[in-house]
Backbone and ligand atoms as CSV (ligand in chain L), in Angstrom:
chain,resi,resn,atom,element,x,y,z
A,1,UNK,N,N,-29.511,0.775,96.479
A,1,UNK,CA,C,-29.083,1.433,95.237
A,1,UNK,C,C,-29.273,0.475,94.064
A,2,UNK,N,N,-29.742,0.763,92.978
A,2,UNK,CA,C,-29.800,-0.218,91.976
A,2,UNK,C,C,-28.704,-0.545,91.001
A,3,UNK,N,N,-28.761,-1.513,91.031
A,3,UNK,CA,C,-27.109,-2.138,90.050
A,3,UNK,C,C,-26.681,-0.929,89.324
A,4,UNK,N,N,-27.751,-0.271,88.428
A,4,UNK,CA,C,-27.233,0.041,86.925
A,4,UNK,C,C,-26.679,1.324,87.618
A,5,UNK,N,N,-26.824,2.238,88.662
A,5,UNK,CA,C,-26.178,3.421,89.563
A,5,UNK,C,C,-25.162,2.881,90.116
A,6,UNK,N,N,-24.941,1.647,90.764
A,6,UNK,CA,C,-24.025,1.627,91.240
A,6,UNK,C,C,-22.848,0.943,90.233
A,7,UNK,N,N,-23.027,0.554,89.005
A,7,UNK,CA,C,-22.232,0.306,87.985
A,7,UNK,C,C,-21.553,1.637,87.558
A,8,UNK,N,N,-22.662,2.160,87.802
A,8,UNK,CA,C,-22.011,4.250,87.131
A,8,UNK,C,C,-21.334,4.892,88.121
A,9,UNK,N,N,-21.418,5.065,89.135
A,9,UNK,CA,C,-20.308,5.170,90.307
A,9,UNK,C,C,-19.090,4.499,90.587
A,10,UNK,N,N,-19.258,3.071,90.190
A,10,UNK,CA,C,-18.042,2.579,90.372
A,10,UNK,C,C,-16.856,2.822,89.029
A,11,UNK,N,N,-17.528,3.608,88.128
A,11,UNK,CA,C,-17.165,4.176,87.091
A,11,UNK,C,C,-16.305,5.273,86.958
A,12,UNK,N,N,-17.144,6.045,87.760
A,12,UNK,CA,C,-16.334,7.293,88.591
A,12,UNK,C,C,-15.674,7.184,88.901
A,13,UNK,N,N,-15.326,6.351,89.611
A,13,UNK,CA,C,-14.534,6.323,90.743
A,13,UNK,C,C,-13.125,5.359,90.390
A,14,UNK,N,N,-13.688,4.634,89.379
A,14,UNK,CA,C,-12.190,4.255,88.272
A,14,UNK,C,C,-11.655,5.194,87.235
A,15,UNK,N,N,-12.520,6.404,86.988
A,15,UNK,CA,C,-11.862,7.447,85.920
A,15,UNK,C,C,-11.397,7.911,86.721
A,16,UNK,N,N,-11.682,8.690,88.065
A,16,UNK,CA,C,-11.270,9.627,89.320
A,16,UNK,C,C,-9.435,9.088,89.639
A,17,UNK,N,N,-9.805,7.383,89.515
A,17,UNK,CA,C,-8.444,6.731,90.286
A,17,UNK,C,C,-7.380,6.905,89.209
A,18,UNK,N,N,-7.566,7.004,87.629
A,18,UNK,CA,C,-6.968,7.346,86.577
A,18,UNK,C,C,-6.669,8.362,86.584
A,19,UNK,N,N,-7.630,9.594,86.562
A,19,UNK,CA,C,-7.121,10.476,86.009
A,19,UNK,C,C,-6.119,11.288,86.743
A,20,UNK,N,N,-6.582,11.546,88.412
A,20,UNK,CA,C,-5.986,11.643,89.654
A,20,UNK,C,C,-5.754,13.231,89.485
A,21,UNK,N,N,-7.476,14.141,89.208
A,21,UNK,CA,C,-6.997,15.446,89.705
A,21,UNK,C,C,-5.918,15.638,90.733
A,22,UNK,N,N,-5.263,16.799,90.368
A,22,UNK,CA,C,-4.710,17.500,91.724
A,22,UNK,C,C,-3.297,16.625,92.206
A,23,UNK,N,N,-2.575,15.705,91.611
A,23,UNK,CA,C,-2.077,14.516,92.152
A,23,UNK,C,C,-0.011,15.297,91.428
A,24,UNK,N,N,0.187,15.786,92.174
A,24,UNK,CA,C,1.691,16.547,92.088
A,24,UNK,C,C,1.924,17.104,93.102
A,25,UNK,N,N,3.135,18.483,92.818
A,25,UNK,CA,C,3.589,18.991,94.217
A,25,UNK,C,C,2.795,20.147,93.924
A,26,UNK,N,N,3.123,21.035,95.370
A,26,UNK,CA,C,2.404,22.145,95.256
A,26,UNK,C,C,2.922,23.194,95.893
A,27,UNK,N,N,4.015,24.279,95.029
A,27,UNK,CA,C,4.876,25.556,95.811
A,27,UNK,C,C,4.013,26.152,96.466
A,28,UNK,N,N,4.921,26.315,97.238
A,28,UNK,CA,C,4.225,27.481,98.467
A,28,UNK,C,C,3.141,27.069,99.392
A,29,UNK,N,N,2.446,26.375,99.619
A,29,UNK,CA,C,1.489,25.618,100.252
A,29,UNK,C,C,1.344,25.891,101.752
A,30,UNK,N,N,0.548,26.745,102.326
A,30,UNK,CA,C,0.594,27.066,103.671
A,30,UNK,C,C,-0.088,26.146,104.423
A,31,UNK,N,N,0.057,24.931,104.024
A,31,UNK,CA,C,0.108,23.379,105.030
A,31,UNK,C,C,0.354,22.531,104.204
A,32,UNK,N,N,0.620,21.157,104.796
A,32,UNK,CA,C,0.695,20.197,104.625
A,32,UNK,C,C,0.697,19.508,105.568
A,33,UNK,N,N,0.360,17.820,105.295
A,33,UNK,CA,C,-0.110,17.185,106.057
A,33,UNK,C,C,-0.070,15.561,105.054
A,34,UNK,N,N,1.032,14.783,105.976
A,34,UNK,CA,C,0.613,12.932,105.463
A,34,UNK,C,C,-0.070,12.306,106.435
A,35,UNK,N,N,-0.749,11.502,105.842
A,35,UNK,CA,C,-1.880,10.147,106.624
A,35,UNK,C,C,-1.605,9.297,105.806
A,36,UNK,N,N,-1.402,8.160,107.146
A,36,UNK,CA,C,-1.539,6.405,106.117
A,36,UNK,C,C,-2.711,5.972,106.624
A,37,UNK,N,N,-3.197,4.897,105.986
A,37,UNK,CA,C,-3.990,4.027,106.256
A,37,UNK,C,C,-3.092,2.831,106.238
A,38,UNK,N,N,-3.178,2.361,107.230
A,38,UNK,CA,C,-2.180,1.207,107.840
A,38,UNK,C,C,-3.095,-0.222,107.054
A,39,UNK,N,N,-4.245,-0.647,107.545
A,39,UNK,CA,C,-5.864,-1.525,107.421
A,39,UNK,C,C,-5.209,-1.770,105.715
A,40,UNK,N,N,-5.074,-0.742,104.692
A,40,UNK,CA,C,-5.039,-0.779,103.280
A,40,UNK,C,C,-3.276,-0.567,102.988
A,41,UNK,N,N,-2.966,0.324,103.218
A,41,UNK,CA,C,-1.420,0.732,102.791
A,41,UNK,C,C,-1.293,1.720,102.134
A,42,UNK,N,N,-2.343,2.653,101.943
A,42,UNK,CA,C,-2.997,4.087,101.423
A,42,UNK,C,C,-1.586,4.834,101.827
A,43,UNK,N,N,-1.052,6.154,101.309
A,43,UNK,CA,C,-0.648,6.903,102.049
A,43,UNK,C,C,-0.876,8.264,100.947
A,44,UNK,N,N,-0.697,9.538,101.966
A,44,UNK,CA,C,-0.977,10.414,101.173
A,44,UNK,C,C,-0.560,12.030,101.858
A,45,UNK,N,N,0.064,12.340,100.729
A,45,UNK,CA,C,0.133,13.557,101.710
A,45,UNK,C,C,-0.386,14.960,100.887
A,46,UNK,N,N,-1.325,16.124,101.393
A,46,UNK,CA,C,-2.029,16.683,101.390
A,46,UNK,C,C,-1.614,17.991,101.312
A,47,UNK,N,N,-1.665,18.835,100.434
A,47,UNK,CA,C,-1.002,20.252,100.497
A,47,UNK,C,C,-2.438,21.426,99.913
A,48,UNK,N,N,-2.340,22.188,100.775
A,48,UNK,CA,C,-3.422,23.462,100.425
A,48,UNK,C,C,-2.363,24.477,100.317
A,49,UNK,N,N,-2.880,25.702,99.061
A,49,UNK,CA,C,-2.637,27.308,99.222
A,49,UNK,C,C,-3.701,27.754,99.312
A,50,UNK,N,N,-3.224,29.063,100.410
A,50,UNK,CA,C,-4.798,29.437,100.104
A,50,UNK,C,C,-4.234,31.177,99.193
A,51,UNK,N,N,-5.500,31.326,99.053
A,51,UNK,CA,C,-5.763,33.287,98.063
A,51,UNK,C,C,-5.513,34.193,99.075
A,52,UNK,N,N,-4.259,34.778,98.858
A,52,UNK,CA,C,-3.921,35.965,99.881
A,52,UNK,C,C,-4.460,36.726,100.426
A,53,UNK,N,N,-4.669,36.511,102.343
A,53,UNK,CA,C,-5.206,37.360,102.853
A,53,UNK,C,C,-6.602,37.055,103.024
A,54,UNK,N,N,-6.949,35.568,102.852
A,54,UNK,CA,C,-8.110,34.953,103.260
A,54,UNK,C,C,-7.789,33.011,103.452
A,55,UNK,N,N,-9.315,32.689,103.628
A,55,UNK,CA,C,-8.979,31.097,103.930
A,55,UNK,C,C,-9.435,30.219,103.023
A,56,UNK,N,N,-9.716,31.119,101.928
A,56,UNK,CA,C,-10.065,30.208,100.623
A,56,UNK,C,C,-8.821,29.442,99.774
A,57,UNK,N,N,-9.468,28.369,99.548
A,57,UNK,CA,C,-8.310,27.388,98.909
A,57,UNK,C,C,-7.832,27.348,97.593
A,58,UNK,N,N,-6.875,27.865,97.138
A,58,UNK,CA,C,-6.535,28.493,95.822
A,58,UNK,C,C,-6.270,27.133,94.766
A,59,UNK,N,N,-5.490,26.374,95.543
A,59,UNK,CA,C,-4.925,25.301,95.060
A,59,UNK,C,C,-4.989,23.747,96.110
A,60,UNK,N,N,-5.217,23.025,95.657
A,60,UNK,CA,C,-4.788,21.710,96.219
A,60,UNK,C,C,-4.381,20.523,95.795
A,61,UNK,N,N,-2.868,20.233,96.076
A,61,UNK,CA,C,-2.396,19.270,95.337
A,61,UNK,C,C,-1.778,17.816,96.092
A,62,UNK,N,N,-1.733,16.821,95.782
A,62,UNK,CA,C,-1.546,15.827,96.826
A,62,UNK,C,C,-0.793,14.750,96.025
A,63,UNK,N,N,0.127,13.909,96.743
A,63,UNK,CA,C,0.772,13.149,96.353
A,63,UNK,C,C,0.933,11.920,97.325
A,64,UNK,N,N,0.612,10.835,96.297
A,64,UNK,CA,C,0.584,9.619,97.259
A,64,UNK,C,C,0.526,7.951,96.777
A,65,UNK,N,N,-0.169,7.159,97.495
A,65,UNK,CA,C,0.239,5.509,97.025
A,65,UNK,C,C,-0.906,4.904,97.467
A,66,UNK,N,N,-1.699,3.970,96.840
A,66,UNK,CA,C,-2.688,3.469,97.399
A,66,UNK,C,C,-3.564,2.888,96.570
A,67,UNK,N,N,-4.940,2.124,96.964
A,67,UNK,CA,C,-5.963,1.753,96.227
A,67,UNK,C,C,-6.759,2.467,95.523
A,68,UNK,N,N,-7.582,2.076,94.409
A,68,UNK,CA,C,-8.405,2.983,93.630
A,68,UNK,C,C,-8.848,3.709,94.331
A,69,UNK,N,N,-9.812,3.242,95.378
A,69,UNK,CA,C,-10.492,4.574,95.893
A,69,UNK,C,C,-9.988,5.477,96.790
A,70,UNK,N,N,-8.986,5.091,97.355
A,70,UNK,CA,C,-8.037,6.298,98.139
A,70,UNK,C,C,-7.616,7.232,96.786
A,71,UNK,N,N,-7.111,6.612,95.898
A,71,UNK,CA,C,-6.611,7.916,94.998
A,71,UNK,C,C,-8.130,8.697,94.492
A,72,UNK,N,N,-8.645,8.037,93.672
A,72,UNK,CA,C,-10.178,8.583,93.561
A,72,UNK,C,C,-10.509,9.521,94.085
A,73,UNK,N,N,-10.347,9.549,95.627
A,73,UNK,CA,C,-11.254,9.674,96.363
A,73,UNK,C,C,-10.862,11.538,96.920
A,74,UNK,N,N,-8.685,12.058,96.782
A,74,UNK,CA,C,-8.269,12.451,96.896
A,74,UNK,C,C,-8.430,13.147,95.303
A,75,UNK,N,N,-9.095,12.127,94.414
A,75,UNK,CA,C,-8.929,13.527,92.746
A,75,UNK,C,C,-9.898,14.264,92.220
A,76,UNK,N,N,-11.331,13.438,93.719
A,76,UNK,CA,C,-12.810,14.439,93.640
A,76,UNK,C,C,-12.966,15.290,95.035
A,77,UNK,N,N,-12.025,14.950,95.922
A,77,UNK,CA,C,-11.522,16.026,96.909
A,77,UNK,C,C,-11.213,17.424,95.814
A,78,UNK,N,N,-9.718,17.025,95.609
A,78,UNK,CA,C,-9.257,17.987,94.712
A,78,UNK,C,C,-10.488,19.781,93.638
A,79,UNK,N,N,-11.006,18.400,92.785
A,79,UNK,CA,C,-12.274,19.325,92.580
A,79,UNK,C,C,-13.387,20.143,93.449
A,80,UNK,N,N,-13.625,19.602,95.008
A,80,UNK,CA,C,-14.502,19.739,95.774
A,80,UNK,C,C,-13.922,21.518,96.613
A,81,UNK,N,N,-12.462,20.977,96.383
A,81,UNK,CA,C,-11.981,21.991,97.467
A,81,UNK,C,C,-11.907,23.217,96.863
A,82,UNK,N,N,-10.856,23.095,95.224
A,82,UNK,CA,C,-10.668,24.756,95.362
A,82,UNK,C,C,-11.394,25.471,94.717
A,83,UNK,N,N,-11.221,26.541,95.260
A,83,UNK,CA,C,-12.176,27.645,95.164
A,83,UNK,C,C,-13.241,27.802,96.497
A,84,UNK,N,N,-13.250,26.964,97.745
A,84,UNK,CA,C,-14.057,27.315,98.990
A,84,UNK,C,C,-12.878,27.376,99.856
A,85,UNK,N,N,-13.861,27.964,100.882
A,85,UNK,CA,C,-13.043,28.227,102.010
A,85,UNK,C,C,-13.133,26.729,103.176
A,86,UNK,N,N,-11.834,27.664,103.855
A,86,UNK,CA,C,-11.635,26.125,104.897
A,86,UNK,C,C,-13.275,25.699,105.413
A,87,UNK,N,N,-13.665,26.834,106.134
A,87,UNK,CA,C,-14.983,26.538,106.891
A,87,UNK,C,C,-15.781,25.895,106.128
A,88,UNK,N,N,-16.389,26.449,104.499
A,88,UNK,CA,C,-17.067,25.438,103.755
A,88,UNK,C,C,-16.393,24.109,103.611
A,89,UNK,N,N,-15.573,23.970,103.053
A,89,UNK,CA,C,-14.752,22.598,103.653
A,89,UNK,C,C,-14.565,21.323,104.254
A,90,UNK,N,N,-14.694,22.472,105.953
A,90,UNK,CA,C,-14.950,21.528,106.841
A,90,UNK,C,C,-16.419,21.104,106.865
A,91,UNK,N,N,-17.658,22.004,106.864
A,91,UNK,CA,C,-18.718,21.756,106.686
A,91,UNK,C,C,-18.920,20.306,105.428
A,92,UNK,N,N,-18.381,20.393,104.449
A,92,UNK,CA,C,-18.432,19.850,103.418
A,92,UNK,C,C,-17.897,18.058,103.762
A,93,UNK,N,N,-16.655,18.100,104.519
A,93,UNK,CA,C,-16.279,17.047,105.048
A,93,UNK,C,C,-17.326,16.234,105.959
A,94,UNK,N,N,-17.751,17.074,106.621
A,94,UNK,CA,C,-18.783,16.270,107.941
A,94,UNK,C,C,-20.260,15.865,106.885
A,95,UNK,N,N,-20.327,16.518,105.549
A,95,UNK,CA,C,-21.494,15.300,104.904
A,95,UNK,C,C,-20.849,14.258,104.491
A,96,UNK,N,N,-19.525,14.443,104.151
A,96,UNK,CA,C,-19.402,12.979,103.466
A,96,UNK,C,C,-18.685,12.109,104.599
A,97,UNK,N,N,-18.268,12.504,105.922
A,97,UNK,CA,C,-18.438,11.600,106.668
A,97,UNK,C,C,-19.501,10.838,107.256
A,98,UNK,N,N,-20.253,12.026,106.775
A,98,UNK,CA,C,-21.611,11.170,107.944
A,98,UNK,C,C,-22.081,10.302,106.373
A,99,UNK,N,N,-21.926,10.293,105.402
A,99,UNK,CA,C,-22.295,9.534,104.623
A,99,UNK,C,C,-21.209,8.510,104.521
A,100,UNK,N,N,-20.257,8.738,104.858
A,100,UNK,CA,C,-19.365,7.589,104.507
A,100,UNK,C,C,-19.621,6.429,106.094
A,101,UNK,N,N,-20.253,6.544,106.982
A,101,UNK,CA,C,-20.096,5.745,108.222
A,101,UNK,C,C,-22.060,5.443,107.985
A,102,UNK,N,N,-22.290,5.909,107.170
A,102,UNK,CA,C,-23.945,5.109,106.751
A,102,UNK,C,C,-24.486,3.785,106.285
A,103,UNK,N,N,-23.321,2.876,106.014
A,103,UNK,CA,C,-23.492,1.492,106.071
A,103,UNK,C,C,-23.874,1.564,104.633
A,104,UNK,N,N,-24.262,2.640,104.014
A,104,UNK,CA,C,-24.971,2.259,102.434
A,104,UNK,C,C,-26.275,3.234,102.476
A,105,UNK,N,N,-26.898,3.311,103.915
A,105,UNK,CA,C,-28.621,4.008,104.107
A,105,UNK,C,C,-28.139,5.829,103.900
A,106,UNK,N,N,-29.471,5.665,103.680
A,106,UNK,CA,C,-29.939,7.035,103.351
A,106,UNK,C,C,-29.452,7.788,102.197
A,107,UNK,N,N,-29.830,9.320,101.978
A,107,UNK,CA,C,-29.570,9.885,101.122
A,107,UNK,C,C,-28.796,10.848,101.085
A,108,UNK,N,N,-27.446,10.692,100.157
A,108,UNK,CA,C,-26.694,11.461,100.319
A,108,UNK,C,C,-26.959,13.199,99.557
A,109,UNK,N,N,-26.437,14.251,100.348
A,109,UNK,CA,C,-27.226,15.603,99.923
A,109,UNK,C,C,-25.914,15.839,98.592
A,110,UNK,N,N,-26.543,15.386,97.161
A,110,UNK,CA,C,-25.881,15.789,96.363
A,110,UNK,C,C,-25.222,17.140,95.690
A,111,UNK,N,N,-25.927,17.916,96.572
A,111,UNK,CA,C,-25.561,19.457,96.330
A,111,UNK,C,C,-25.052,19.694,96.577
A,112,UNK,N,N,-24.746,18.938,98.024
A,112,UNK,CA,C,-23.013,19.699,98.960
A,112,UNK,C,C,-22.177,18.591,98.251
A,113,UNK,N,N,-22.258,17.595,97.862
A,113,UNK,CA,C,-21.250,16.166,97.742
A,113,UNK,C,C,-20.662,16.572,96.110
A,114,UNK,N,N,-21.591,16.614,95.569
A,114,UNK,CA,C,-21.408,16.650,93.873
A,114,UNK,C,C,-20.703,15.569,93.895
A,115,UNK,N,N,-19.783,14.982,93.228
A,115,UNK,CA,C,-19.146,13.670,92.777
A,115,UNK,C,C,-18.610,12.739,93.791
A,116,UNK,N,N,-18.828,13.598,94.822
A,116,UNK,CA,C,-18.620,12.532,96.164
A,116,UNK,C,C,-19.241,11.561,96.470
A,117,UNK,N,N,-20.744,11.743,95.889
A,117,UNK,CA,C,-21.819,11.015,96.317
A,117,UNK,C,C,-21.211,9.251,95.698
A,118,UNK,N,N,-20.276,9.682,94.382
A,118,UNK,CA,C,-20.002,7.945,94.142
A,118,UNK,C,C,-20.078,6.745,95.100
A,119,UNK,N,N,-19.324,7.627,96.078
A,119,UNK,CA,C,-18.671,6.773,97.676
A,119,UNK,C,C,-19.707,5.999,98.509
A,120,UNK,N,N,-20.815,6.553,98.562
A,120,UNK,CA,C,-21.966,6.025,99.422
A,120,UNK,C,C,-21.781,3.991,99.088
A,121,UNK,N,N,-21.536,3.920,97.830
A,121,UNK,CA,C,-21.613,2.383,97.692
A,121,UNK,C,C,-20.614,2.079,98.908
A,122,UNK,N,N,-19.472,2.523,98.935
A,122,UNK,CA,C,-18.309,2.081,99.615
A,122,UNK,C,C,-18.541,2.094,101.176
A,123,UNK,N,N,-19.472,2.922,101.673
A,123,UNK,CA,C,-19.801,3.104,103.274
A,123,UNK,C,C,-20.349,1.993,103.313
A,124,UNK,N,N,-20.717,0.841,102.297
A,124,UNK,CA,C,-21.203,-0.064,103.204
A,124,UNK,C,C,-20.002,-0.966,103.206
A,125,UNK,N,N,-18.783,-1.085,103.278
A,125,UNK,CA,C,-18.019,-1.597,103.215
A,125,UNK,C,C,-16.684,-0.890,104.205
A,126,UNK,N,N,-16.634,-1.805,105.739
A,126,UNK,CA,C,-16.139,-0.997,106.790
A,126,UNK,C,C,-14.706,-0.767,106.366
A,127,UNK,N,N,-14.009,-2.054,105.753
A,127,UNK,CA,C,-12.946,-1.765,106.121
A,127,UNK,C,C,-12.326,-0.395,104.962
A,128,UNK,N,N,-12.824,-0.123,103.834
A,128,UNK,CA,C,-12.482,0.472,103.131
A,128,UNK,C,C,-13.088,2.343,103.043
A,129,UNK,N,N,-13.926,2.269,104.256
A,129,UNK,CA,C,-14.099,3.636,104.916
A,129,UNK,C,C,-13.065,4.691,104.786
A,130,UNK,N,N,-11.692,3.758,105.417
A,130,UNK,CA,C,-10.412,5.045,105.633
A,130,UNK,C,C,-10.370,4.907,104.210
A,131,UNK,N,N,-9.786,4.099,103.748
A,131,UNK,CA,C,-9.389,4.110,102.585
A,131,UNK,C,C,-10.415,5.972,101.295
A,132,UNK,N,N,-11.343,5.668,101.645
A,132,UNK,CA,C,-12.227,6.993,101.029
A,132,UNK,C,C,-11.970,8.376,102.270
A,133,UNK,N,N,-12.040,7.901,102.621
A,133,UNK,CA,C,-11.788,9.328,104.083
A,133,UNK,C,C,-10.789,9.820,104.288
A,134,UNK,N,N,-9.301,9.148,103.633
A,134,UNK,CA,C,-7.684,9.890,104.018
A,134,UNK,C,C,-7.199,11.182,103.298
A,135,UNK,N,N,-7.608,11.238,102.319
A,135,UNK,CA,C,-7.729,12.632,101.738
A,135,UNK,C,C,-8.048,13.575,102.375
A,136,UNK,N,N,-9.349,13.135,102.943
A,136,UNK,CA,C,-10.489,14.437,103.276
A,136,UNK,C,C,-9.486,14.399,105.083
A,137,UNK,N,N,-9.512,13.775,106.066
A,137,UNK,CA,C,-9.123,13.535,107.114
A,137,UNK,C,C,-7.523,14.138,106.805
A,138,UNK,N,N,-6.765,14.600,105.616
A,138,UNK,CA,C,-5.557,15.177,105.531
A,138,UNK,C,C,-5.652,16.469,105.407
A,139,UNK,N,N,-6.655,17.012,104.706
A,139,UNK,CA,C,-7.324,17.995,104.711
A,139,UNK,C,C,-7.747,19.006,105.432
A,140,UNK,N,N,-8.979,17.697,106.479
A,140,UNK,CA,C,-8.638,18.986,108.084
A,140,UNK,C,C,-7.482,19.132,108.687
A,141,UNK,N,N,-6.647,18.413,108.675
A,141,UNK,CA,C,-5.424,18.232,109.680
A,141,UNK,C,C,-4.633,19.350,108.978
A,142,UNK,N,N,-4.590,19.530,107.603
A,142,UNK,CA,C,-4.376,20.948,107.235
A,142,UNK,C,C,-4.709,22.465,107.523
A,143,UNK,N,N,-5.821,22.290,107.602
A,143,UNK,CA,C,-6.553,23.127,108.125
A,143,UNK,C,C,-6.808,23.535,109.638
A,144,UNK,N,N,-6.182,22.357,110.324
A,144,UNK,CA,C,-6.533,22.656,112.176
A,144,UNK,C,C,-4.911,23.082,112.340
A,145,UNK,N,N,-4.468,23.257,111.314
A,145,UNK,CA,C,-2.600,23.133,111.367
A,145,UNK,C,C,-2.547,25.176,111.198
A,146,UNK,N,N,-3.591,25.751,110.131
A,146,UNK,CA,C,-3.578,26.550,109.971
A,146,UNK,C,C,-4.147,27.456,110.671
A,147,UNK,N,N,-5.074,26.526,111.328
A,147,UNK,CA,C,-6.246,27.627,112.258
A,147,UNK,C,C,-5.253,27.502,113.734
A,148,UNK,N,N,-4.304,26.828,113.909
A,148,UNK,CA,C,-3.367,27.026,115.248
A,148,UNK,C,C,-2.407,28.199,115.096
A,149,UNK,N,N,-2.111,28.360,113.925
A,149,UNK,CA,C,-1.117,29.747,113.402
A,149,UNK,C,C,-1.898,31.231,113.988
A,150,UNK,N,N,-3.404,30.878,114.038
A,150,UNK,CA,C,-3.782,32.280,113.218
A,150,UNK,C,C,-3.751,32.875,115.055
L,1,ZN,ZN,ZN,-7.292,1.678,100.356
């Protein structure tokens, strides 16, 4: 990646840790779900609604403690999620995992990622993997919480 991109990502990803879409409570929420990251001291806990009478995500709001890019990382979640459904979602999660365990290689598919793609700098950096992944990893656990109900 060349400096002057990865200067602009790490940019992102300090407005993201500021501004902290999505970062309150959230009534009514048909899951929830906390994850720590023990490695960092991240913690976070994860709340979806979804639009009545389907599995689309109306709202998602999260509240928590941690390093820039754990919060970041949970305030371009935020944007990513609502308005799709769980299944897009989960689909959506497994690119930016498989981009987040890429060491730095390859190309991330910016169409499904949109502002996610910041993160790719950070996959090359192991220990701070969870640290970008606890959001999203609270997320399914929301979602496998909901798909056990149905
Ligand atoms: Zn962290």
């Amino acid at each position: 990646m060349p400096d002057a991109l990865a200067g602009l990502y790490q940019q992102v990803i300090l407005d993201h840790s500021r501004a902290r879409t999505g970062e309150g409570p959230l009534p009514d929420a048909a899951a929830e779900h906390f994850e720590r990251n023990p490695t960092c001291g991240d913690e976070i806990t994860v709340r979806i609604r979804l639009a009545s009478g389907s599995d689309r995500i109306e709202a998602l709001a999260w509240e928590g403690d941690g390093c820039s890019i754990s919060m970041a990382s949970a305030s371009v979640l935020t944007d990513l999620a609502t308005g799709r459904t769980l299944a897009e979602m989960g689909e959506v999660t497994e690119t930016f995992r498989a981009m987040m365990r890429s060491k730095g290689q390859g190309e991330p598919d910016e169409e499904v990622l949109g502002d996610a793609v910041v993160f790719q700098g950070v996959s090359k950096f192991v220990m701070r993997v969870k640290c970008a992944m606890l959001s999203w990893v609270a997320l399914e656990a929301c979602s496998t919480k909901i798909a056990a109900r149905a």
